[in-house]
VMD Tcl script that draws the C-alpha trace (Angstrom):
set ca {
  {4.37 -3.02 -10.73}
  {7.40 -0.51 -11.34}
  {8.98 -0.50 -15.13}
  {12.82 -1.38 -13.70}
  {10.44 -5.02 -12.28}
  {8.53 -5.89 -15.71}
  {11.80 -5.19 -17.59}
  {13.87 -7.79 -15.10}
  {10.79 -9.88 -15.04}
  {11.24 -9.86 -19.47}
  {14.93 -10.50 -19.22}
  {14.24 -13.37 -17.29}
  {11.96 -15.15 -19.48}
  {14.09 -14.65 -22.73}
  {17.41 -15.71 -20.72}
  {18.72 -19.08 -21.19}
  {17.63 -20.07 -24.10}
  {19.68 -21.80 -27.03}
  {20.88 -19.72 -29.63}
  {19.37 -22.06 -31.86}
  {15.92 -21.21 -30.46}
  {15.95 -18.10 -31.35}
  {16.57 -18.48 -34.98}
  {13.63 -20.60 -34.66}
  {11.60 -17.89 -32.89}
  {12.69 -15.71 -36.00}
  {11.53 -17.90 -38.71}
  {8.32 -17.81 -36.65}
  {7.90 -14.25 -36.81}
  {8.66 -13.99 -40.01}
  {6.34 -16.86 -41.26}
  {3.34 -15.04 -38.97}
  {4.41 -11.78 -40.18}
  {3.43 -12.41 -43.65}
  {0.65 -14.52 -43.22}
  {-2.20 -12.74 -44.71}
  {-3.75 -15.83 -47.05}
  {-6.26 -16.85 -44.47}
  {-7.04 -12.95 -42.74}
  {-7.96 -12.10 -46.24}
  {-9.54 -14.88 -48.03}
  {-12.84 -14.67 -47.40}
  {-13.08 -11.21 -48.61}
  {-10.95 -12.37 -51.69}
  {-13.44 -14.81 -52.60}
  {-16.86 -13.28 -52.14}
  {-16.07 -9.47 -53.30}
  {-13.00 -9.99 -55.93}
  {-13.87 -13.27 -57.31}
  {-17.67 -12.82 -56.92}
  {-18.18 -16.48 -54.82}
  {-20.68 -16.97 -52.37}
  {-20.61 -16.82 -48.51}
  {-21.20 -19.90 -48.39}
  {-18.19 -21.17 -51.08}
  {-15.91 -18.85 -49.02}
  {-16.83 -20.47 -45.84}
  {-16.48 -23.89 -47.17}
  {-12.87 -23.25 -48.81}
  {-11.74 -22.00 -45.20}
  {-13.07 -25.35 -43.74}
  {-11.55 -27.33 -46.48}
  {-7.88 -25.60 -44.91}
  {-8.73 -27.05 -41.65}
  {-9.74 -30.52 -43.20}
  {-6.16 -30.59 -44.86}
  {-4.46 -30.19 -41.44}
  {-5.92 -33.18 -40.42}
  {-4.29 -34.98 -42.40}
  {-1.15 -32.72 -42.16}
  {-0.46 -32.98 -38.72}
  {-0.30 -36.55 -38.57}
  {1.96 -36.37 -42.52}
  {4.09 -34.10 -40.61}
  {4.60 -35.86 -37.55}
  {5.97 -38.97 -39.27}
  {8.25 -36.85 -41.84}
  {9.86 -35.03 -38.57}
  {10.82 -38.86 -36.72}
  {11.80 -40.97 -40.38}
  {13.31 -37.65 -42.04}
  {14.10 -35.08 -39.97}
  {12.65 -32.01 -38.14}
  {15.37 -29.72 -40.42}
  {13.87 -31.25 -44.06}
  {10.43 -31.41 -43.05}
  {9.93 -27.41 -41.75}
  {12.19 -26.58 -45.45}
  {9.73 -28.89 -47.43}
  {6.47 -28.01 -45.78}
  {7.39 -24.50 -45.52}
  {8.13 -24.26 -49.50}
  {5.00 -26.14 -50.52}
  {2.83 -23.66 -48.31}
  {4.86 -20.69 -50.17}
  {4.31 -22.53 -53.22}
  {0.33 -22.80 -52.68}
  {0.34 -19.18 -51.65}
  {1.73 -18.27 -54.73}
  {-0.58 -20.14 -56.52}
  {-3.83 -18.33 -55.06}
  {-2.58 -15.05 -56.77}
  {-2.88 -16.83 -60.04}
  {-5.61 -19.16 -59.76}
  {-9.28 -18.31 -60.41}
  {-11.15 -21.38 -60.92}
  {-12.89 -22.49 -58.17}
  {-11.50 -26.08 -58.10}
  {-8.29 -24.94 -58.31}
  {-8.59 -22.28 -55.32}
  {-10.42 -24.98 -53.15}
  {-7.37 -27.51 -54.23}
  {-4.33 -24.89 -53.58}
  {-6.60 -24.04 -50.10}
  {-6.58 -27.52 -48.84}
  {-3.04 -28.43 -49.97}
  {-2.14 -24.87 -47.82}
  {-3.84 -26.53 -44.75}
  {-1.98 -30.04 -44.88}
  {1.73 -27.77 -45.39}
  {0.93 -25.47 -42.62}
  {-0.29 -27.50 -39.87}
  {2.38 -30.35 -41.43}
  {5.33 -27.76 -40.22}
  {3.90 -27.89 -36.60}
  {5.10 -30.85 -35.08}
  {8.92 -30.62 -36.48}
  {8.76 -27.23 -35.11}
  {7.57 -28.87 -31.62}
  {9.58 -31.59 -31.58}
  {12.45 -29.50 -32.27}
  {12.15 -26.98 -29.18}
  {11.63 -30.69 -27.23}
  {15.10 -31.74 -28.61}
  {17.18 -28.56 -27.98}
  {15.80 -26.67 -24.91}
  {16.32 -28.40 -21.26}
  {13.20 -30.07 -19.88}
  {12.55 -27.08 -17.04}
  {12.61 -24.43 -20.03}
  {10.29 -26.23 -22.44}
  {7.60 -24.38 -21.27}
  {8.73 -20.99 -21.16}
  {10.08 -21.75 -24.95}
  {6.72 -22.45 -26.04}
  {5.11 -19.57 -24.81}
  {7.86 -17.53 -26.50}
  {7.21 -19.56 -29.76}
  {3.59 -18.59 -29.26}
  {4.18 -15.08 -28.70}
  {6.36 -14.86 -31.23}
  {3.09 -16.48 -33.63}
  {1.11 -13.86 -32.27}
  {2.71 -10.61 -32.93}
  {3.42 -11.43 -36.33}
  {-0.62 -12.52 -36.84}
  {-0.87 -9.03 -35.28}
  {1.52 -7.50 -37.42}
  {0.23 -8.80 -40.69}
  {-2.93 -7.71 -40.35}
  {-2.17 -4.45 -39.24}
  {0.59 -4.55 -42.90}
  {-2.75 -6.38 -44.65}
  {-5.07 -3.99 -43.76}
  {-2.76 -1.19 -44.83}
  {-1.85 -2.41 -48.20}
  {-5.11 -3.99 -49.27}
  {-5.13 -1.27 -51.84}
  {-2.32 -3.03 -53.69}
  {-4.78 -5.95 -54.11}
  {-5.35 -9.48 -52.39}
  {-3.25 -11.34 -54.93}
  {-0.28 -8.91 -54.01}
  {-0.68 -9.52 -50.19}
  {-0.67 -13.39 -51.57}
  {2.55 -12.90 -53.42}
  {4.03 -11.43 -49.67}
  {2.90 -14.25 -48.19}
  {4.80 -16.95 -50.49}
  {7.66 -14.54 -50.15}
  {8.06 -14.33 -46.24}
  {7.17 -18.36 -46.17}
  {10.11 -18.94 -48.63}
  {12.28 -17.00 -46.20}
  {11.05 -18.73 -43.13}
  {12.66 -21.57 -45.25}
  {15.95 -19.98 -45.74}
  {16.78 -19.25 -42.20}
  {15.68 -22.56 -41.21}
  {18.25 -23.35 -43.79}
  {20.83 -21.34 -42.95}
  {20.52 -21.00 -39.39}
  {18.79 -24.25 -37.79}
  {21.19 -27.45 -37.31}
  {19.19 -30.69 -37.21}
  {18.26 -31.93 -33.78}
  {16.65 -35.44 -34.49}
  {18.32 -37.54 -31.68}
  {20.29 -40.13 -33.27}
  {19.50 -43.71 -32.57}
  {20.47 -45.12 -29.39}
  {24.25 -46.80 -29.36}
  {24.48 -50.33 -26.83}
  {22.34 -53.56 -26.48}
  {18.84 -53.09 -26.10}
  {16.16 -55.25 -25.99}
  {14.05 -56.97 -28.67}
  {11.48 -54.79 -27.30}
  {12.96 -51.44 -27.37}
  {14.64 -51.97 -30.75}
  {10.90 -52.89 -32.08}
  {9.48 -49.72 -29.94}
  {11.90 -47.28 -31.86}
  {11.57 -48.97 -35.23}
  {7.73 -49.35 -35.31}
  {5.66 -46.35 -34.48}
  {2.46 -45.71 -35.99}
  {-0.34 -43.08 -35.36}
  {-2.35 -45.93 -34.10}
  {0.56 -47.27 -31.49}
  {0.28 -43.43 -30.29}
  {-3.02 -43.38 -29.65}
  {-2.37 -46.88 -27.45}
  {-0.37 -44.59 -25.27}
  {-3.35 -44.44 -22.65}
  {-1.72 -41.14 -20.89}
  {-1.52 -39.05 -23.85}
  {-5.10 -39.93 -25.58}
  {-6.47 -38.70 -22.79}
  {-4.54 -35.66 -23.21}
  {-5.45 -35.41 -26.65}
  {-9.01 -35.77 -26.31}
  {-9.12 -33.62 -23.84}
  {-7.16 -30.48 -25.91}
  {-10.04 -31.44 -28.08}
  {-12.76 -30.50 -26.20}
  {-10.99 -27.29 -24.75}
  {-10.22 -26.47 -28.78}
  {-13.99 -26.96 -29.71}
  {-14.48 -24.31 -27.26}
  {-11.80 -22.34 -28.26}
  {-12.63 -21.82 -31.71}
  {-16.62 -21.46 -31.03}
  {-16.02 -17.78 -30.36}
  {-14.70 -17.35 -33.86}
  {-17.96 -18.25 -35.52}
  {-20.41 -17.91 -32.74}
  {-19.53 -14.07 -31.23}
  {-19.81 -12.24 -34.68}
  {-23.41 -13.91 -34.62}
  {-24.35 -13.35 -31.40}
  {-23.44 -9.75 -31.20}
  {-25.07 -9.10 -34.69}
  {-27.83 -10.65 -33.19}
  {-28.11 -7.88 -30.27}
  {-27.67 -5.27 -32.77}
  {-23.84 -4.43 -33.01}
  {-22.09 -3.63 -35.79}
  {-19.39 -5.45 -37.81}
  {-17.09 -2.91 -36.96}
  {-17.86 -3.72 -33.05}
  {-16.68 -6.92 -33.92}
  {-13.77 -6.04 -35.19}
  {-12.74 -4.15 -32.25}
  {-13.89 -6.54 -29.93}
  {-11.93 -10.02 -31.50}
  {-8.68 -7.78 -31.67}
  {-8.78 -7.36 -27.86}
  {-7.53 -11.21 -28.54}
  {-4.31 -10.40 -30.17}
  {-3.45 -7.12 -27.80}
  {-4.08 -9.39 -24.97}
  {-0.90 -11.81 -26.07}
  {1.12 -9.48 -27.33}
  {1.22 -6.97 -24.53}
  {0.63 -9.35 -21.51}
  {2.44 -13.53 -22.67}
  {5.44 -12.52 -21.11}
  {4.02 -11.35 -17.54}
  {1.75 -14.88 -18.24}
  {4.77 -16.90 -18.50}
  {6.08 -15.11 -14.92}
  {2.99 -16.45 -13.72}
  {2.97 -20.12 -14.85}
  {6.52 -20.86 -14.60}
  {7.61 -23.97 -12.34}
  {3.60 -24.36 -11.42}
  {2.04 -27.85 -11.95}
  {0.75 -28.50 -15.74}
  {-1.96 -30.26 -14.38}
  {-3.16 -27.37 -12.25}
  {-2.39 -25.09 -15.32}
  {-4.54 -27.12 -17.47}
  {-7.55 -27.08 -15.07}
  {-7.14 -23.59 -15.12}
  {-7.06 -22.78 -18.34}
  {-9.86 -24.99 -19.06}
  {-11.89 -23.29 -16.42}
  {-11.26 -19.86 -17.72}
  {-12.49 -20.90 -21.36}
  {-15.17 -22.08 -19.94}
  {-16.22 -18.81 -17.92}
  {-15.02 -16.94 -20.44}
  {-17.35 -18.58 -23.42}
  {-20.46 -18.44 -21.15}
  {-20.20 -15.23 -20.06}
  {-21.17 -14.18 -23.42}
  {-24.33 -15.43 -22.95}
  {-25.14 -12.85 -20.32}
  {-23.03 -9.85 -22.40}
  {-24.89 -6.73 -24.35}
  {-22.49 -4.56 -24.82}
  {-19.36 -4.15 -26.81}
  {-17.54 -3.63 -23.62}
  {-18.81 -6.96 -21.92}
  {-17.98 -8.90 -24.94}
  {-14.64 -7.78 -25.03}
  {-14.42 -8.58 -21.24}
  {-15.38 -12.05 -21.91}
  {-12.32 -11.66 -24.98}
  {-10.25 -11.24 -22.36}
  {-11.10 -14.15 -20.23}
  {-10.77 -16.84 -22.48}
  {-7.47 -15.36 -24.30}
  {-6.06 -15.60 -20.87}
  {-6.91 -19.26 -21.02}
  {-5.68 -19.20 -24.04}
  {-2.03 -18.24 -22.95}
  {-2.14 -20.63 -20.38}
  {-2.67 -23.97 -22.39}
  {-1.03 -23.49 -25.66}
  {1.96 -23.90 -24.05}
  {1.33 -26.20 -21.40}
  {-0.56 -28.13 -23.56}
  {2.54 -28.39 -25.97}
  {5.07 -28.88 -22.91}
  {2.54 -32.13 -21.49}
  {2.97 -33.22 -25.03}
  {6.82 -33.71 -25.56}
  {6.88 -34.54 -22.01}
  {5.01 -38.21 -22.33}
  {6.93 -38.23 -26.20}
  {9.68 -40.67 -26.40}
  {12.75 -38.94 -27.47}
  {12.47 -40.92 -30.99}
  {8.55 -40.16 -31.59}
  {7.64 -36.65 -30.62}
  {7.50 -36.04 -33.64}
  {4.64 -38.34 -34.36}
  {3.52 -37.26 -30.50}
  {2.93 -33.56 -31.70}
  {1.54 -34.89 -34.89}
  {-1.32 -36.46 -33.04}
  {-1.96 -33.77 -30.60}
  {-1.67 -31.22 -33.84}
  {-4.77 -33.75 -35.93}
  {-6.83 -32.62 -32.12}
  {-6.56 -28.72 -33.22}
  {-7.35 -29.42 -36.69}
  {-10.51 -31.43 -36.12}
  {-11.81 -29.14 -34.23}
  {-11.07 -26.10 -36.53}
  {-13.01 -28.08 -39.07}
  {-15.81 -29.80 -36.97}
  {-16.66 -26.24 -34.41}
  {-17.66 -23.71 -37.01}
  {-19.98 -26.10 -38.71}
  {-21.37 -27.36 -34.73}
  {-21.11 -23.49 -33.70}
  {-23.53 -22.54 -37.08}
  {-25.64 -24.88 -37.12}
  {-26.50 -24.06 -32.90}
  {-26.80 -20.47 -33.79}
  {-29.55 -21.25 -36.40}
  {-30.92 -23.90 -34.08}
  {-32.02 -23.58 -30.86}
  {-29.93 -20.00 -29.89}
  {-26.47 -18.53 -29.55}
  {-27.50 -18.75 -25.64}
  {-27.34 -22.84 -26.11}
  {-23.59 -22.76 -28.01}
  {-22.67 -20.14 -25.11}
  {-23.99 -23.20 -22.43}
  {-22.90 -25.58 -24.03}
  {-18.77 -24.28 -24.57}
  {-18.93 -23.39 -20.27}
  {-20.02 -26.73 -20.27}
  {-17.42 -28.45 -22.04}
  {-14.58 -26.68 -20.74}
  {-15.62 -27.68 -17.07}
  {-16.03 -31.30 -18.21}
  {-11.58 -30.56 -19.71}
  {-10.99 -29.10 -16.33}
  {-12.18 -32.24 -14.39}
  {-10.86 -35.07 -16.65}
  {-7.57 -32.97 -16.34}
  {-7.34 -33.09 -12.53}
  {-8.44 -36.75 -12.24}
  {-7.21 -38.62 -15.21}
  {-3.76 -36.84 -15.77}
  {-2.73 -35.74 -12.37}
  {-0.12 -38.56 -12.10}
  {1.00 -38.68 -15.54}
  {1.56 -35.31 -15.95}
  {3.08 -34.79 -12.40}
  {6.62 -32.95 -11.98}
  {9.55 -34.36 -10.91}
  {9.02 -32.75 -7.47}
  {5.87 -33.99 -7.11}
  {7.35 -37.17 -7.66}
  {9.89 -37.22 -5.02}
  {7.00 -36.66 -2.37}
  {5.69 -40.06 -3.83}
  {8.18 -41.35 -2.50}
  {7.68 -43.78 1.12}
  {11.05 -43.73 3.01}
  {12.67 -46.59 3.94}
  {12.07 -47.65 7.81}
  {15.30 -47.12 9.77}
  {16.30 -50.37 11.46}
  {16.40 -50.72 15.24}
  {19.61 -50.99 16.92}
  {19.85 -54.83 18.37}
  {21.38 -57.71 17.99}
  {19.03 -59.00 15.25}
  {18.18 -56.21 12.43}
  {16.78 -57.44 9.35}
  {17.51 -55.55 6.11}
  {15.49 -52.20 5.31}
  {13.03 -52.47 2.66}
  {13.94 -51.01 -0.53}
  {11.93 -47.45 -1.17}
  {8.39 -47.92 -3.01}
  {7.90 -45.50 -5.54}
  {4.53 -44.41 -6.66}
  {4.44 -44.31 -10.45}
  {2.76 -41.58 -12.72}
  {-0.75 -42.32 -14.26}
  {-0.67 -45.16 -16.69}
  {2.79 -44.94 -18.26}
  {2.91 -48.67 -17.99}
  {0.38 -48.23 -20.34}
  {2.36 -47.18 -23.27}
  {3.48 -49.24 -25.70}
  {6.67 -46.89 -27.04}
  {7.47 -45.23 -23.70}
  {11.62 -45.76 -23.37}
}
mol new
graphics top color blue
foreach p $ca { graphics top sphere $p radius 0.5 }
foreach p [lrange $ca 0 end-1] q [lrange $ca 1 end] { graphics top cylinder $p $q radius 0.2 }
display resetview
């Protein structure tokens, strides 16, 4: 592939896009850029503080139990408040429990400002969803997400290039940063982000669509047969997602490899998405979700096994590679399925639900993924994540095909009408039958 083709093939997936997009896409960077709390923590804990491995490791799951209940927090705040106030809000109280952690030393207090961190951070997820839904044209949603994500992703890789570099300044500096580039995430969402909330539909409606707008709960979500599915299906594909975060430093310590082989190995992760979610994006533009998702799930699958059969630092980062791939598949398309069976006046609470699927399993999977390691064998977590992602890839292609099918796909549902015989008698042509997606009929808040 010549230079002159991956730069038009890069012009083409950052054209179109709403200016107001990109200021979103900044604040992203931005916010990523300085987010060194969670690369650093551990290592805060255990060798400045003096805690135990086993305080440090519970502190980090306590930030994934507060995003389960932030997601959902967040999800309501973005449909009854606003997308604009809730990103501001949830973006200061992160800064402000980032802050915190450069001062605090009790452990109480640390585990408190950690779990608070976790509710504000994953909180900020679904306005930030729901507000690419709102301003970016249904055929671009995807290709805005995997922008957003990139855009997540180089400033991860960024900070903790920065972190690494200016550890020497201490961790509670680096905390200090962090508070500082949240707080200006803030301001440009501030400045530079108008409000997108869709205003409330003007002319008669129904008693029943004035009750679906008014009264949407997490629980009337979850009725939304379609998109539980959905969401218990990310879940499984995020259990096996975040295995390889706990269960690959193990494994390979296990066969003798170094913690500096680790290193090198995970950060094949964030090279992958820097240097190669654009050409992704080329790949999986205007292809079916459905078939996306299958893939995706497939290749975590693979990917997670394979490590089984690895034993070298070269094979595991060749089974790094495989699953990151899956990786830049379904964020987005995962994200773009989600607004897509959202009601206009409840993504919010929509990307809220899907957001509660990561954080479960960022709490639940490093607990599961220890406790299999110490059990019967890394060989059995490796087994059991290919298993699990090809159970995702199958309820994918059977239980979502319809719901999730594009509006082309649709129009080939369609039976044409039978063209009448010329004669004397012709009776009238049937009206066209149209084949409905999945079990939309299903949802109680579908408009």
């Amino acid at each position: 592939m010549s230079i002159s083709t991956l730069r038009r093939s890069a012009r083409e997936t950052v054209s179109g896009l709403p200016p107001g997009f990109w200021w979103l896409w900044l604040s992203t960077l931005v916010n990523r850029t300085g987010a060194f709390v969670l690369t650093f923590l551990s290592l805060y804990l255990t060798l400045e503080l003096g805690h135990s491995a086993w305080f440090a490791g519970l502190v980090v799951a306590l930030h994934g139990l507060g995003g389960v209940a932030g997601s959902p927090l967040g999800g309501v705040l973005t449909d009854r408040w606003g997308r604009r106030p809730t990103m501001i809000t949830m973006h200061l109280a992160a800064a402000a429990c980032a802050g915190a952690l450069a001062f605090v030393t009790s452990a109480w207090g640390i585990a408190t400002a950690v779990l608070l961190m976790g509710a504000a951070m994953q909180a900020v997820r679904p306005p930030i969803n729901a507000t690419i839904a709102d301003m970016v044209p249904a055929h671009d949603v995807r290709r805005a997400y995997s922008l957003n994500y990139w855009a997540l992703n180089l400033g991860f890789a960024i900070a903790s290039l920065g972190g690494g570099a200016a550890a020497f300044l201490g961790y509670r500096t680096l905390f200090l940063v962090d508070a500082v580039a949240t707080v200006l995430c803030a301001v440009i969402v501030f400045l530079r982000l108008p409000e997108t909330r869709p205003a409330p539909r003007s002319g008669p409606q129904t008693p029943t669509e004035s009750a679906a707008e008014e009264k949407v709960s997490t629980l009337t979500v979850l009725r939304d047969a379609p998109f539980r599915t959905l969401v218990l299906l990310n879940l499984l594909v995020c259990l096996v997602f975040t295995a390889p975060w706990i269960g690959l430093p193990l494994t390979m310590a296990d066969q003798g490899l170094s913690a500096s082989s680790y290193g090198a190995v995970i950060a094949v992760n964030g090279v992958v998405i820097v240097g190669f979610q654009l050409l992704v994006n080329k790949f999986t533009d205007k292809r079916s979700p459905v078939l996306l998702l299958v893939l995706s799930s497939l290749l975590f699958g693979l990917g997670t096994g394979a490590t089984a059969l690895a034993g070298s630092s070269v094979a595991f980062a060749a089974t790094v590679v495989v699953w990151t791939v899956g990786e830049m598949i379904h964020v987005p398309t995962n994200a773009a399925a989600t607004a897509r069976l959202a009601p206009e006046h409840a993504r919010g609470r929509y990307q809220g639900v899907m957001g509660m699927s990561w954080a479960v399993a960022g709490f639940v999977a490093p607990i599961l993924a220890g406790a299999i390691v110490d059990g019967p064998g890394p060989d059995v977590l490796w087994a059991a994540t290919a298993a699990i992602g090809v159970l995702a890839a199958a309820g994918y292609a059977t239980r979502l095909r319809k719901a999730l099918a594009e509006d082309g796909d649709e129009d080939k549902a369609v039976v044409a009408a039978p063209v009448p015989v010329p004669g004397p008698v012709s009776s009238p042509a049937p009206a066209p039958v149209v084949v409905k997606g999945g079990d939309a009929e299903d949802s109680p808040v579908r408009t």
